[in-house]
Every structure is written in C-alpha cells, then in structure tokens.
C-alpha positions, 0 to 999 in steps of 0.5 A: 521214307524211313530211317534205313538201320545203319549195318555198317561195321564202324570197327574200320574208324581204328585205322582209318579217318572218318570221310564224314566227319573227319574223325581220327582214332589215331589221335585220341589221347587216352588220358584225355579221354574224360575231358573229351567225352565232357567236352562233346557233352556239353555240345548236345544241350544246346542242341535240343532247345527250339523249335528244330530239336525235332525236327529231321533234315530229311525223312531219312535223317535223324533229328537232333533229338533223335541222334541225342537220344541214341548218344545217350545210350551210346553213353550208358551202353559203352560205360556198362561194357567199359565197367565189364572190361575193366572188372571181368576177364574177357566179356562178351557183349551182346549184341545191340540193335540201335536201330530197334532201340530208336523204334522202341524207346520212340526217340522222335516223341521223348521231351528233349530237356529230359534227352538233355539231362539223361545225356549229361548224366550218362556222359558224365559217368562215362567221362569219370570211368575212362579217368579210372582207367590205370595203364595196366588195364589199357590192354585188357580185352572185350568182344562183341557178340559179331567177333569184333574184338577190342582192347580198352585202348581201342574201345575208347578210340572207336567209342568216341568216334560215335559222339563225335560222328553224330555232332557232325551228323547234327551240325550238317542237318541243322545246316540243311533246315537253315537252307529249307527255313522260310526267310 
C-alpha cells in the first residue's frame, strides 16, 4: 500500500490541541522559538542510525528517514517563508506538495547521515531567524496560496507543531517495529 497524500488543513492546530501528538499552539513561548526548534533538532540525529532508520512501520507509514527528510524541508521551506514575512509586505506563498516532494526527491533512497546533517543545518538557520525576530514584526502577515492566512506569531505556532508532530509520528512507528522485531 502507499503513502495516502495527507490533504489535511493542519491550520486547525492554532486553536486546538493536537489529538495525536498532543501539541498546543497556545503554549508556544515565541521568544523561545530558537531553543525550541534546537531542541527538536537535536532529537532527529539519532533517529537516522541503525538499521530501522528506513525501514516503514507500516506500508503506509513514513519511516524514520522518510519523515526527517520531510523536516528538512519543512525547515528550509518555512525559513524562506519567515524570511519573505519579515522582508516583504504581505507575501503570497505558494503552494507546496509535500507529498510530491517525498516522490521526486526519493525520501526512501537519500543516506540518512547526510538527511542528518541537511537537517541540522536547515534547523539551525530557522532557529537563528526566529531569534531575529523583533516585537514589532510579531504581527506582520503572509498568505498561503489555499487563502490560510497567517501573522508570525501564528506561523511559528503552526510551524512547530510540523517538528514536533513528526517525532511523535517517528517514536510511535519505532514502537511498532520493536513490537514486530524478531526476539
């Protein structure tokens, strides 16, 4: 079975917990946002040695290299839309296919020590923009190609939730593949 493309709106997470993974917007402290975003880096590295870095739960599941690869972008892509926020008026992003990009950039076949790296990098440079973020720019705006509209206040809050969604993603197909793992 494949992946199913995930063709949620996840805007949802700016009011409401994260069933899943628990996750609450509301609780983002935004001067925080650089040490959040290091901290949740430092959590994929380890996650892309061994032998189930690529390996899927589930035929429908990402595997751990799969959902690092997608951070990574995630990473790259919001720093480009963060940079754009804070140095255009009202930009218009467009739109991204996540799903395509997994296809494309074959996520399942990249070595996952350079996925390791990549991802370190992207997170770190997202990590050191959001700490150069002044409060005057908190309520600057930026809309995504589907209408959703955002401040940076709430692009950060729905950014991290991504990161922080998909360690839980990771840590519960880990869990599974330790339950199917010969004894």
């Amino acid at each position: 079975m494949a992946i199913v493309p995930d063709s949620k709106n996840w805007t949802w997470v700016l009011d409401d917990q994260c069933p899943e993974c628990g996750f609450r917007a509301d609780l983002v402290d935004l001067a925080e946002m650089g040490s959040l975003v290091r901290a949740n880096v430092a959590a994929w590295p380890p996650l892309l040695v061994g032998t189930t870095a690529r390996r899927r739960p589930a035929d429908d599941r990402w595997s751990a290299l799969e959902y690092a690869c997608h951070v990574r972008d995630v990473f790259r892509l919001f720093d480009e839309r963060l940079r754009l926020m804070l140095e255009t008026e009202a930009p218009r992003f467009a739109n991204w296919d996540q799903d395509l990009t997994a296809i494309e950039d074959r996520y399942a076949l990249r070595d996952p020590l350079v996925v390791a790296d990549d991802l370190v990098a992207a997170g770190s440079a997202i990590a050191e923009r959001w700490e150069t973020v002044r409060d005057d720019q908190w309520q600057r705006t930026g809309d995504r190609s589907d209408g959703s509209s955002f401040t940076v206040e709430t692009f950060a809050r729905y950014f991290l939730h991504d990161p922080v969604h998909h360690l839980h993603d990771v840590a519960v197909g880990n869990q599974s593949l330790t339950d199917v793992a010969p004894a």
